[in-house]
N, C-alpha and C positions, 0 to 999 in steps of 0.2 A: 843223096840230094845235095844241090850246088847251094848255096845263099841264098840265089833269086829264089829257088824253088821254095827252099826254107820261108822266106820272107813272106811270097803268097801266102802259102800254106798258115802262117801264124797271122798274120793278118785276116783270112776266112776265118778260121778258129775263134778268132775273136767279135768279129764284124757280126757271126752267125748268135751271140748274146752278146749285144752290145749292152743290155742294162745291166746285167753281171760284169761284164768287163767295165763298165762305170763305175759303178760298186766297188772293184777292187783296186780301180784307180785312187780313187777319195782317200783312201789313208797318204797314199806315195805325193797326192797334192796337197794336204793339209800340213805335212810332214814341211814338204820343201817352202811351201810359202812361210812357214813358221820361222824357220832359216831365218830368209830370207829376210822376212819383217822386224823380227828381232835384231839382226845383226845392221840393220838401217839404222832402227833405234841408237842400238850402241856406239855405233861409226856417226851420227849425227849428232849423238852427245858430245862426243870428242871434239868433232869439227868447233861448235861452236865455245865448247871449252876453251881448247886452243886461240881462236879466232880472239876471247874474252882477254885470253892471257896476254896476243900481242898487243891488243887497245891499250893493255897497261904496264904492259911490260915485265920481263924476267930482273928488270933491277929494282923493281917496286917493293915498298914494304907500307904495310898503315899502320897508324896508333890509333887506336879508336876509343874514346873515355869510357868508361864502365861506373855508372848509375850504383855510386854506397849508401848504403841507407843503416838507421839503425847502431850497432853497439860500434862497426867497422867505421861510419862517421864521424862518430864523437871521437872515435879513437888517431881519427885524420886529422881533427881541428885540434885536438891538444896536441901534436906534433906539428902544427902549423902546416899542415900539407894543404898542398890547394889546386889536386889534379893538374890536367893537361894545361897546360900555359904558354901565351907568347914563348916567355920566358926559357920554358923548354926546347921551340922553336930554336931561338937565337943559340942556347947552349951547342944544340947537337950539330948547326952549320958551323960552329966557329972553331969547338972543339973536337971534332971527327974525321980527318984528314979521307976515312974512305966515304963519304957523303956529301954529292953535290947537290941536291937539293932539301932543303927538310922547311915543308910548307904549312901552315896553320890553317885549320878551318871554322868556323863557327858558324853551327845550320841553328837559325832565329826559328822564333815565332812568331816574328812579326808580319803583318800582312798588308796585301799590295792592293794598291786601288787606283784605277786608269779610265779614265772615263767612263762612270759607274759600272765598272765591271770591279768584281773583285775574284781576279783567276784564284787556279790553288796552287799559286806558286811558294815556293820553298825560297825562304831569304838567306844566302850564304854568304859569311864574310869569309874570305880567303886572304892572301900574300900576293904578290906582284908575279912571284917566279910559278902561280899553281897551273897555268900550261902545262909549263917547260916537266911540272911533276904529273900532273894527271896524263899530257896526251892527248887533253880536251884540242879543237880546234875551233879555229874563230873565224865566223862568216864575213865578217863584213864588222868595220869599224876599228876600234882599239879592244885591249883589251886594258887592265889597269895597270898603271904608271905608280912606280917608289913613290913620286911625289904625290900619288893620291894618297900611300898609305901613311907616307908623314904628316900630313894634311887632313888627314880622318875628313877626306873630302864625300860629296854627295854626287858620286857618280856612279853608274850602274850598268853589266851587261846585263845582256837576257840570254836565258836559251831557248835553242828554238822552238820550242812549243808554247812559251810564255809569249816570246814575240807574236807567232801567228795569233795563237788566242785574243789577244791586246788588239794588234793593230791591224792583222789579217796581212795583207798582197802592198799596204801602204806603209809607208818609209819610218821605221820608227827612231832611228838616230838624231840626234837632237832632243826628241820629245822627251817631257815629262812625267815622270810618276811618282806617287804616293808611298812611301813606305811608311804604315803607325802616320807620324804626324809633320815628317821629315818631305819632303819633295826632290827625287832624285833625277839627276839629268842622263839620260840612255845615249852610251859613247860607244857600244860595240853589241853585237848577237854571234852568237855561240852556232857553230854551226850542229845537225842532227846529231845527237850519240845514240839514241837506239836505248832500249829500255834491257835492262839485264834478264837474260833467260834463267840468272838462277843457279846455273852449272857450279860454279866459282863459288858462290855467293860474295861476290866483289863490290858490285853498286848493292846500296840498302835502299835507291829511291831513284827516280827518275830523271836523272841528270837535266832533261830537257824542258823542265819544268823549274829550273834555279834562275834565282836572281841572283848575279856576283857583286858586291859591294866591297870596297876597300876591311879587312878584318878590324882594325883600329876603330873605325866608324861602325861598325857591328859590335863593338865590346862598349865603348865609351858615346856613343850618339845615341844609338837606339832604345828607348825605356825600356825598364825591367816591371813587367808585374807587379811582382812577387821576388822581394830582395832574401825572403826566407825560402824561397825553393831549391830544393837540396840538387836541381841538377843544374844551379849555380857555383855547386862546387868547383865545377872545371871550366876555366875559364874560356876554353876551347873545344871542340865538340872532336879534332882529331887533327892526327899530323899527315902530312903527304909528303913520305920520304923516295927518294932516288939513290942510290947509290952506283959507282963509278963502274967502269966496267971489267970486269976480269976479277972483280971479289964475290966472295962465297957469300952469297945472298944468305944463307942459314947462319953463317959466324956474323955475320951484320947483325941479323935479327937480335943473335944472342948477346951482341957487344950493348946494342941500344937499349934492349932492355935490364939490363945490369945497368947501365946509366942512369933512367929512368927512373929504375924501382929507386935508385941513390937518392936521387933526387925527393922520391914523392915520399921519403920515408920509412918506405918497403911497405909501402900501402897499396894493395893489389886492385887498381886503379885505374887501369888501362887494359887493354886487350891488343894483340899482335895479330895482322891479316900479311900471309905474304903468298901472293898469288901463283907463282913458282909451286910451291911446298903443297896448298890444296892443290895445284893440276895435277900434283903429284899424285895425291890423294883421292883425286877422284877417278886415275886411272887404273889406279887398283881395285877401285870400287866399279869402275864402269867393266874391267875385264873379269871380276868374281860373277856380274849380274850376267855379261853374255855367254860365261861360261854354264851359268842357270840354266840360259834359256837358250844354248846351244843343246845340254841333256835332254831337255822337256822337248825341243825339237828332234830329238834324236830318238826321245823315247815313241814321237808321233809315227815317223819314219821306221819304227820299230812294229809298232803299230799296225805300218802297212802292210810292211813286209812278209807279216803273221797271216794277214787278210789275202796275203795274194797265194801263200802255201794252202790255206784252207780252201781258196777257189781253187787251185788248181788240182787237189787234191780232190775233190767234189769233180772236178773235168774230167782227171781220171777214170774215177768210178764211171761216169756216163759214157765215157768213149771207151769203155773197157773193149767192147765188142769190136771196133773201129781200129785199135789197136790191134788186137787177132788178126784182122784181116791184110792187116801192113806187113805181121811177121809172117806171115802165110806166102803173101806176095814177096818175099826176101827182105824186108826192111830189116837191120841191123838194130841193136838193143843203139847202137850210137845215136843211130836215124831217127829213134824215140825221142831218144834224151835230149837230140839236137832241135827235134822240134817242139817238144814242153818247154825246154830253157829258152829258145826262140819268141815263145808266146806272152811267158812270164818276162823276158828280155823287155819287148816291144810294149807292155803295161806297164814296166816300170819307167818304160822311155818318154810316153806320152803322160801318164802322170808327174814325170819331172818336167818337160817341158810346160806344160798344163798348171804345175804350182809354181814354176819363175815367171808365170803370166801374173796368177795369182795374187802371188809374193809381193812383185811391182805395184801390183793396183792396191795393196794395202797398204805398202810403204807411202803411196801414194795418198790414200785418202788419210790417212794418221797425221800425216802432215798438213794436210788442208784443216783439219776438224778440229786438231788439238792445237795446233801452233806449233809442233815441235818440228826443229829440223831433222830428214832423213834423209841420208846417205846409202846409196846400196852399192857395197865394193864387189867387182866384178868377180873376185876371190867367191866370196861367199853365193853367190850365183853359183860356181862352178863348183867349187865342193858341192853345194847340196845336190845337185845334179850327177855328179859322178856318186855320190851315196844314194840317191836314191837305186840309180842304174845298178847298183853295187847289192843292193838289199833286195831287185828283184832278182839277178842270178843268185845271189845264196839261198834263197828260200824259194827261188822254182828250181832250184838244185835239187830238195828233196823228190819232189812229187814226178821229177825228172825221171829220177832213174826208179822208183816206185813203179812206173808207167815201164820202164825196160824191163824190167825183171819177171812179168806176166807172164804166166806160160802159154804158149802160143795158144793150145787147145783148147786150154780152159777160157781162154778170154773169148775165143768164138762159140762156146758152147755159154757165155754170159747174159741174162736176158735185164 
């Protein structure tokens, strides 16, 4: 028999129980949309990892204060430590020849009030250079001036989600707001950043929701509470470092905080984020989990494969007779084999095609339902495609030549 013949022939063969040929499909679809859906997952973790890391860049490093309480406290104020500080600031720009920026932050509790609204905006005192270190960008306006910060002046960006919330589609530069008890004049708005997906764990909050405030005027204007609250120990809530380009972001990390800990005592006071080092981290962690869930798709696909030996092996038995009558008429044990593998061929062909339909429409809905981003690499379409096609010839291989091997006589005297 030629291919055409072959191809009819296993097409009838199947077409004549199509609900058992559905049947045996279902594993070889489940199999491949699994792929498929998974490895979206994985490839859209990455994207927006990446994506997170260039927002802030591969020369970024954070200091971030860490909350002492207890015997490690008292043990801080009788060494006179007194966390993160300007003062640390001004140290690592002046004395660090590989850092060009090293920017102070201070996120308040103070809160905002704008014509009786009172959004849930975050009051953050920063430096003049924290752009140039964050990467943030600015809509419309200034952003702050050294001379605000020598000046512990009362001027304020917004971001943009404080802006719309506040003033909506009208012009808020110029206008006034409330901060505690202070009245701040609005010189510039922040253009979108986009709320952290998490990947990194880089943003702890909502950037689009800050108010920027000269940091000077955040330490020295703003009331304090509570002058006994212990997470007044650090006088700044984190640093926002750059460094230059062509050095080993991880000997940075390690030179700065050997500084630091100098500084604070060796009072373990601070924490290190360096966004570099976790993408790192999370790419080994994103390639162990799709390596999971490439096994568990492979075990589905395994699955099918089993499903399509046991129907064909069941086709067998029923066409035993059918078979006879082919060797009778001259059919070759080949001609058998060529048309069981053909049959099994073509079920694992539409079940591959049939779960990258699949595959798609879950990648698809995962991402509308969950918010996650998904990616599906044309890689991964084609692998699981040529695996599945792969799992239906090995396992209609057996029931192949099972079906050739009949002895002619016996299979027509088969009832």
């Amino acid at each position: 028999m030629n291919i055409i013949e072959l191809l009819i022939a296993g097409v009838q063969g199947l077409t004549d129980h199509l609900f058992r040929t559905f049947l045996t499909m279902l594993g070889i679809v489940f199999g491949v949309a699994a792929v498929i859906s998974m490895v979206s997952i994985g490839a859209g973790a990455e994207k927006e990892a990446i994506e997170e890391l260039r927002r802030f860049g591969t020369d970024s490093i954070r200091l971030n204060s860490r909350t002492i309480e207890g015997e490690p406290l008292k043990e801080a104020i009788r060494l006179f430590a007194r966390g993160l500080s300007l003062s640390d600031a001004e140290f690592l720009g002046n004395n660090c020849p590989f850092i060009r920026f090293a920017v102070p932050e201070k996120v308040t509790d103070a809160k905002v009030y704008v014509l009786r609204k009172k959004p849930m905006a975050k009051v953050t005192g920063v430096g003049d250079s924290f752009l140039l270190a964050s990467r943030f960008e600015l809509q419309k306006g200034r952003f702050l001036f050294s001379e605000d910060i020598s000046n512990k002046s009362l001027v304020a960006v917004l971001g943009e989600g404080v802006a719309k919330e506040i003033f909506g589609d009208n012009e808020s530069l110029g206008e006034i707001i409330q901060i505690d008890r202070l009245r701040f004049t609005v010189v510039g708005v922040m253009k979108k950043q986009g709320t952290s997906s998490g990947k990194l764990a880089i943003k702890s909050r909502d950037h689009d929701m800050d108010v920027y405030i000269p940091i000077t005027t955040a330490i020295d204007r703003l009331p304090v509470e509570n002058p006994e609250d212990k997470k007044l120990y650090h006088e700044v809530s984190a640093l926002w470092i750059t460094v230059h380009e062509n050095i080993d972001i991880i000997a940075a990390r390690d030179a700065i905080v050997k500084i630091i800990k100098r500084r604070h005592r060796e009072i373990d006071d601070f924490e290190t984020l360096v966004p570099l080092e976790i993408l790192r981290q999370s790419q080994k962690t994103q390639q162990l989990f799709n390596l999971v869930m490439a096994l568990i798709a492979g075990i589905s696909l395994l699955v099918g494969g089993i499903g399509i030996m046991n129907i064909m092996l069941a086709s067998v038995n029923e066409r035993t007779r059918e078979i006879g009558v082919r060797r009778a008429m001259g059919a070759s044990k080949r001609d058998i084999i060529a048309q069981f593998l053909t049959e099994s061929t073509l079920i694992s062909l539409a079940g591959g095609l049939s779960g990258i339909l699949v595959g798609i429409i879950l990648s698809l809905a995962i991402s509308y339902y969950t918010g996650w981003t998904t990616v599906i690499p044309l890689s991964s379409v084609f692998i699981a495609f040529v695996v599945s096609v792969t799992v239906g010839i090995i396992f209609g291989a057996f029931p192949a030549v099972k079906a050739s091997e009949l002895d002619p006589v016996t299979a027509l005297r088969y009832e």
